[in-house]
C-alpha positions in Angstrom: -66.3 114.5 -102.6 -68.9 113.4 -100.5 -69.2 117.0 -98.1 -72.7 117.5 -99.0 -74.1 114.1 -99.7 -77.5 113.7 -97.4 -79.0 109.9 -98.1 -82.2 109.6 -96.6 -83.8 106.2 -97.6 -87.0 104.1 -96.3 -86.8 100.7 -95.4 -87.4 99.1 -98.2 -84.7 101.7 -100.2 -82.1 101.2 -97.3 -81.7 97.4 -98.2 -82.6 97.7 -102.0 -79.4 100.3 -102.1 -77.0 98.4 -99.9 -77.9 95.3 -101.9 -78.3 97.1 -105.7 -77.4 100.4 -107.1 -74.2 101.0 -104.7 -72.9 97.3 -104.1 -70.9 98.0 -101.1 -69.8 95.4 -98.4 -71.9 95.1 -95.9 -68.9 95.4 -93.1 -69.3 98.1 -90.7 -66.1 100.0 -92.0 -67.3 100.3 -95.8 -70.5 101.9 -94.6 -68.8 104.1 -93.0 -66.2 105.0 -95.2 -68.9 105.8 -97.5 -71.7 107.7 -95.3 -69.2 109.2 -92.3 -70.0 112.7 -93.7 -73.4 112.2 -92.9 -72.6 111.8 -89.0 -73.3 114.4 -86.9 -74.2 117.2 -89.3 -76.3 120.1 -87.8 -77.2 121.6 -90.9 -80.6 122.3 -91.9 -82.8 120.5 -95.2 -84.5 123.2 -97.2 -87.5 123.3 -100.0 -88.5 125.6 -102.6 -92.1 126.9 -101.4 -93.7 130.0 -102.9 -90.6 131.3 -104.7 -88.0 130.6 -102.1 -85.9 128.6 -100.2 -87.2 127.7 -96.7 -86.4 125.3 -94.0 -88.4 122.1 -94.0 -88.4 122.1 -90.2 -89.0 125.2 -88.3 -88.2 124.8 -84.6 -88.4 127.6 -81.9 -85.2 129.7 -81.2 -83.1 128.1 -78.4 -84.0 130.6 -76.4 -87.6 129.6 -76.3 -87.4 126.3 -76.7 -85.3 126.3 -73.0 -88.6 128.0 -71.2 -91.3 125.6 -73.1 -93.5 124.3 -71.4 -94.7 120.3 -71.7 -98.6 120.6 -72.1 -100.6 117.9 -70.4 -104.0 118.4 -71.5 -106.0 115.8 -73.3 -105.8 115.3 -77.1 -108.2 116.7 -79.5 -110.0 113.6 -80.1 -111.3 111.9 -76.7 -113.6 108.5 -78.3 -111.5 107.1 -76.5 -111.0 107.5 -72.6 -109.5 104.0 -71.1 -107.7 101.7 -72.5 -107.8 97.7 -71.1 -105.2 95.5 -72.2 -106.5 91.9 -72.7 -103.8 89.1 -70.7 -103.9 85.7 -69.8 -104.8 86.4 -65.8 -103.5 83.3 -65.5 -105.8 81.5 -68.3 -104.1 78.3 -70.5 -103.2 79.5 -73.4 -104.6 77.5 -76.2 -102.2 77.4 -79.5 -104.7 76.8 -82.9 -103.8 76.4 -86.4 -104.9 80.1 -87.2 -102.5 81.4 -84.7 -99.7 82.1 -87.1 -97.2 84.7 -85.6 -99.3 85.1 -82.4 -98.0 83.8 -79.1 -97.3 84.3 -75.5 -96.5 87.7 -76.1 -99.0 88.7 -78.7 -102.0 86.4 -77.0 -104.4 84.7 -80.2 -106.2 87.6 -81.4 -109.3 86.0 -83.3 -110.4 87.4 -86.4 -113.7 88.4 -84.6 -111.6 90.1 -82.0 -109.5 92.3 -84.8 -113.2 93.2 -86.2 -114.2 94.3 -82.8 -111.2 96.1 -81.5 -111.9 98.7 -84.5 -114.9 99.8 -83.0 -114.0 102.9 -80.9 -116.1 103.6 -78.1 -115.3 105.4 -74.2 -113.1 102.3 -73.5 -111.3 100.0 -75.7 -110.4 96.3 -74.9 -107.2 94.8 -77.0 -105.0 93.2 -77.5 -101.3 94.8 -77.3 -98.6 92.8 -76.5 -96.8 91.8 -73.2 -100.1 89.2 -72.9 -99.0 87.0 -70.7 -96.1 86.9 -68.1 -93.8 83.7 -69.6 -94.1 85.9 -73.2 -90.8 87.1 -73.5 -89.3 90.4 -74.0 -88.3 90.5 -70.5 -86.4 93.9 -68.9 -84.7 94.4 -65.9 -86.4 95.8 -62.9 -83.5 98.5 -62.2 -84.4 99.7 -66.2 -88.1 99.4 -66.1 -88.1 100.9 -62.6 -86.2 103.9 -64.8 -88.5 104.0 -67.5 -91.4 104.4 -65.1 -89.8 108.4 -64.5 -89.7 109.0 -68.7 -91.9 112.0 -69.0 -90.9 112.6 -72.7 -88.5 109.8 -74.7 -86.6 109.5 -77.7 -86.3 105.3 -78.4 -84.5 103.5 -80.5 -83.3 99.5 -80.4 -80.7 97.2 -82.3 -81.4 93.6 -82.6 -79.5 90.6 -84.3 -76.6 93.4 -83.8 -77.3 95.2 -87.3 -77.0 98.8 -86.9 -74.3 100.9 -84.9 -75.6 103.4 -82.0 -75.3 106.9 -83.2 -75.2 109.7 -80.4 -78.3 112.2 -80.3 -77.3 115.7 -81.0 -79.1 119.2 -81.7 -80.9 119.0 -78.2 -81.0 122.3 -76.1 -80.7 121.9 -72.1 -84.1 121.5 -71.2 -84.3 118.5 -73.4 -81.3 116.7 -71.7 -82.5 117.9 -68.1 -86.1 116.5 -69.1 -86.1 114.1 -71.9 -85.1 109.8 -71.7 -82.7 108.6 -74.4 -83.4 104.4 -74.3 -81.9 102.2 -77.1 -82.6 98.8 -76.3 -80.4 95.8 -77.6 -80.6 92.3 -77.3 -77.6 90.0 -76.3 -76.1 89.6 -79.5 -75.8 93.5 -80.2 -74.5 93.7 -76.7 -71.7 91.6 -78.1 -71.2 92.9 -81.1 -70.9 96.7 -79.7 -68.7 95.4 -77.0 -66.2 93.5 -79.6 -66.2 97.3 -81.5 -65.3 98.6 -78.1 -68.5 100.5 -76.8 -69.1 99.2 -73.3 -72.1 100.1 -71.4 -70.9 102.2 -68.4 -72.0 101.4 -64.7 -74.8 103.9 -64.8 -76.1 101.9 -68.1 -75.2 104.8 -70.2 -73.2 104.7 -73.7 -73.2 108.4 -74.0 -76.8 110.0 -74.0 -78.4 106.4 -74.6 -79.7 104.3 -71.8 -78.9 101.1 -72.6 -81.4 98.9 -72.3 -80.6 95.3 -72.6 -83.6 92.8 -73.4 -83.9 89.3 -72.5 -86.1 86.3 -74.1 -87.4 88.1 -77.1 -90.4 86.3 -78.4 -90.1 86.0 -82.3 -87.5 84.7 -84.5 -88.0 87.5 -86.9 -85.9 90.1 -85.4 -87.6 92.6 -87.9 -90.7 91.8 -85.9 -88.9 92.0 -82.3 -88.1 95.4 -83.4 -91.8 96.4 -83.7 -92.6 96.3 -79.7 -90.1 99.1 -78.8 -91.4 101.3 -81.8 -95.1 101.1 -81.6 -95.8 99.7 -78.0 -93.8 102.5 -76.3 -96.6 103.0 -74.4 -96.8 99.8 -72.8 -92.6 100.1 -72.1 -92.9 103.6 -70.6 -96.0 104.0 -68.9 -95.7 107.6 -67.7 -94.5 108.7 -70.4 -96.9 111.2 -72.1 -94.9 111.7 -75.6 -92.5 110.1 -77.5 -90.3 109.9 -80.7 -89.0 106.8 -82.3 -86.2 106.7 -84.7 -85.2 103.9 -86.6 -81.7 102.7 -85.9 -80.1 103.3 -89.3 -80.2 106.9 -88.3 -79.4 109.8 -86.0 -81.5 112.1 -84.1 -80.3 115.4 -85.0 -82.9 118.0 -83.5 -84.0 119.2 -79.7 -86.7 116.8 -78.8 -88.9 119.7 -77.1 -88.8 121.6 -80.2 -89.7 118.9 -82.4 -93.2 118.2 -79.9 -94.1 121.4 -80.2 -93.4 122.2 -84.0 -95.0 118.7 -85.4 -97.7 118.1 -82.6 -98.4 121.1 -80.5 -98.5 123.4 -83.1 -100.7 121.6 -85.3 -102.9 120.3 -82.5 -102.1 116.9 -83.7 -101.7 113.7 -81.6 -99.7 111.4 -84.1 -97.0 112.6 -87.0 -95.1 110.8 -89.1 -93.4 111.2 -92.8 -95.4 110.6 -95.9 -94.0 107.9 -98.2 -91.8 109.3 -100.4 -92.2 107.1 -103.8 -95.9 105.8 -103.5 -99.5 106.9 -102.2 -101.2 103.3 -102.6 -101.3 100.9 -100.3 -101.9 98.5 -103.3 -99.0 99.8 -105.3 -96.9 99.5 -102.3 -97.7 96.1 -102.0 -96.5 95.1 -105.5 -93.0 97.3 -104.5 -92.8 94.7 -101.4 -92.7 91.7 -103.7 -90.5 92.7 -106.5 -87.8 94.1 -104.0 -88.2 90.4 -102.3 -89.7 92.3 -98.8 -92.2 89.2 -98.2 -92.9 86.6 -100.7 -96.5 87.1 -103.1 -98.7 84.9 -101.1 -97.8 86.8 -98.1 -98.8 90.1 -99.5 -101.9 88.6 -101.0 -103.1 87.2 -97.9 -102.9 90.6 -96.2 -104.1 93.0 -99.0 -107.3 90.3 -100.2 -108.5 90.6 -96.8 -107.9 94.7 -96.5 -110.1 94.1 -100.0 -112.7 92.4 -98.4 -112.6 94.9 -95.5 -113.7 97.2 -97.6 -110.1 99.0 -98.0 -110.8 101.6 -101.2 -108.2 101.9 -104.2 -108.1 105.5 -102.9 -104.5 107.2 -102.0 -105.8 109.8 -99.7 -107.3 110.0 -96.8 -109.1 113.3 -95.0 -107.0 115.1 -97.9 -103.8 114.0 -97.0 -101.5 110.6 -98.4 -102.1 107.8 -96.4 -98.7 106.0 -97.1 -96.3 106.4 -94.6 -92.3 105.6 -93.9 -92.1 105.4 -90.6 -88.3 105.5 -89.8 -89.2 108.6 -87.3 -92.6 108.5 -85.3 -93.8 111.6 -82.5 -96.7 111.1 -81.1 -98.7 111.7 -77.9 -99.8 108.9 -75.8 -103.3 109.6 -75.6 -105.4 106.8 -75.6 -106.6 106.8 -79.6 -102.8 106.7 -80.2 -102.2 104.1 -77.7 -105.3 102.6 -79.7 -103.8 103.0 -83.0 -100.4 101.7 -82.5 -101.8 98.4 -80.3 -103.9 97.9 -83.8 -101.4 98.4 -85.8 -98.6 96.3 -83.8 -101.4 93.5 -84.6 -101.8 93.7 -88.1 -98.2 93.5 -88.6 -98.0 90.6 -86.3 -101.6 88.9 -87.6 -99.8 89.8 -91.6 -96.2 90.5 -92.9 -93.7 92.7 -91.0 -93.8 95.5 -93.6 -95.8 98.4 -91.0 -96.2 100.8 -94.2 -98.6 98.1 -95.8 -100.9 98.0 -92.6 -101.0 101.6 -91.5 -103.2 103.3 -94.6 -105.3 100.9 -93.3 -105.4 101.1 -89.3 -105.6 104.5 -90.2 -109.0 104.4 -92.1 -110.4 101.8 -89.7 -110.0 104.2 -87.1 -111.2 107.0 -88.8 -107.7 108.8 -86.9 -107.5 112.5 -88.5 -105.5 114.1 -85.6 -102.3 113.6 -87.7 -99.5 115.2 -89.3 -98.4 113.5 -92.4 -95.1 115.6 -92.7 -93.5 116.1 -95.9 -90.1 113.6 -96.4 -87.8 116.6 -96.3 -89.1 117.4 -93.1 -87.7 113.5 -92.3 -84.2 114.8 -93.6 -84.0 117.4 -91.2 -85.3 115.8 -88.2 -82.5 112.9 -89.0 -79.0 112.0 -90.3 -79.5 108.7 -92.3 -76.7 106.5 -92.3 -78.0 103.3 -93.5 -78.1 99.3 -92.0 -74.8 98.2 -91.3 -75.5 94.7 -92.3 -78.7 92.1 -92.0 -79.3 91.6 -88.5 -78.7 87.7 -87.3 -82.3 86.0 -86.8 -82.8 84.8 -83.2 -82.8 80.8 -82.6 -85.8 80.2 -80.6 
């Protein structure tokens, strides 16, 4: 019945479905029961274009994709050449009543600070997380001392334990001789994965995954906790020179290589990510938060009044392109404009609500970043097999 079901939702769809139109039990089992013909499937997503029937993601033949080479060479857009990362260096940190979500981890970031860290010049000054050393989020030296040799990395990460771990698959040699696969978990997923028998190994694999366990995560909001490992990869892997992020509701299906090169390299493009697939306005997508219960009015009106007053336009597309985004599956090159875009961005959703695809229309304007693929959602499909949240993940007591 279900042999050629492919559900492919955003956030805010995964939970509205789970909760709404389908009305199945949250238990592990049931979502499986119902989307287990999703897992592992290898088969390609296809769109009418001109006529006929064509792949949504063209990759390299294996052939090729086992002799590619990894370029190194700077992005196409160098304003920016260093980056500085502001930290306590041992200063007292000074809680206000404008803090809000900021902390240890996040340092205060003052509203004239936000307006000043937009300004792009040869070197850029911010704020990005791991601020001071007692702010949480802390790793073990035998894993970081591992991430310090990621080149290239797929990352995902479960925390509150509310999402399985679903195996990689579709990647050709050279990507498992040259590529990290990290999934980092907190101690209750640890627990929860354990009591459904997956035990991390002594080498601190679960099949391709490096397990990465973190300690003393620094919000109760675990939606928030989940941000650092998405958008601050750069600050976790600091070798690294490219990475993909996939939300842990779904499974990596496609050689990691091949996806570089077809999404960034071949459209000399430092940053891609899927376009929204219901809405182009920010605006609109705010209301969308509210009635699906995402982040109560007031929050949403704090954050969109002051992208008003910013000067945020009404406008749904930027440098020609939409400027929504879902961003279950990120690839991007760490140059220092996307390091500088996703430290922005990991403070808006910090500084405002959780919900990224209200913030990033406008980091991107701000920033004035056009070195970016907005790829179509069936290109998403393909480059993923969606299998939906298990349940709500359990907040963190703090």
């Amino acid at each position: 019945m279900f042999n050629s079901i492919s559900i492919s939702v955003s956030d805010d769809e995964s939970d509205e479905l789970a909760a709404g139109k389908m009305r199945v039990k949250t238990e592990t089992k049931h979502v499986q029961l119902l989307l287990g013909n999703n897992l592992n499937r290898l088969d390609h997503t296809t769109r009418m274009f001109n006529g006929t029937r064509q792949p949504c993601l063209k990759l390299l033949p294996p052939d090729e994709l086992e002799h590619l080479d990894i370029p190194i060479a700077d992005g196409p857009d160098s304003r920016v050449k260093r980056m500085i990362y502001k930290s306590d260096l041992g200063a007292n940190f000074q809680r206000s009543i404008e803090a809000g979500r900021f902390n240890l981890f996040t340092g205060i970031q003052t509203m004239s600070e936000r307006q000043q860290s937009f300004k792009v010049n040869g070197t850029a000054e911010v704020h990005c997380g791991f601020y001071s050393e007692n702010g949480g989020f802390k790793i073990p030296d035998e894993d970081k001392n591992y991430m310090k040799t990621c080149k290239v990395v797929v990352s995902t990460c479960t925390f509150g334990g509310g999402d399985d771990l679903y195996q990689p698959i579709g990647m050709s040699g050279a990507s498992l001789r040259k590529v990290c696969y990290v999934a980092f978990w907190d101690d209750i997923t640890l627990a929860s994965q354990e009591t459904n028998g997956k035990r991390i190994g002594e080498d601190h694999m679960i099949g391709k995954w490096r397990i990465v366990v973190v300690k003393d995560l620094p919000f109760t909001d675990q939606r928030l906790n989940g941000k650092i490992p998405k958008m601050l990869s750069h600050r976790l892997f600091p070798q690294a020179r490219y990475s993909i992020w996939v939300d842990s509701k779904s499974q990596f299906r496609r050689d990691p290589l091949g996806v570089l090169e077809a999404l960034l390299w071949r459209t000399n493009s430092e940053l891609a990510i899927s376009e929204h697939g219901a809405r182009s306005s920010v605006y609109d997508e705010g209301k969308a938060v509210v009635k699906k219960h995402k982040a109560t009015p007031e929050e949403v009106e704090v954050q969109l009044s002051q992208y008003r007053r910013d000067g945020h336009p009404d406008e749904k597309r930027f440098n020609g392109k939409k400027a929504l985004s879902e961003a279950s599956v990120i690839v991007r090159d760490h140059t220092p404009l996307t390091n500088l875009f996703m430290c922005l961005w990991f403070n808006e959703v910090v500084r405002f609500t959780s919900r990224d695809q209200l913030s990033f229309p406008f980091v991107l304007r701000r920033l004035k970043f056009k070195n970016i693929n907005m790829f179509p959602v069936c290109t998403r499909k393909d480059l993923v097999n969606s299998m939906g949240h298990m349940h709500k993940a359990k907040p963190l007591e703090i």
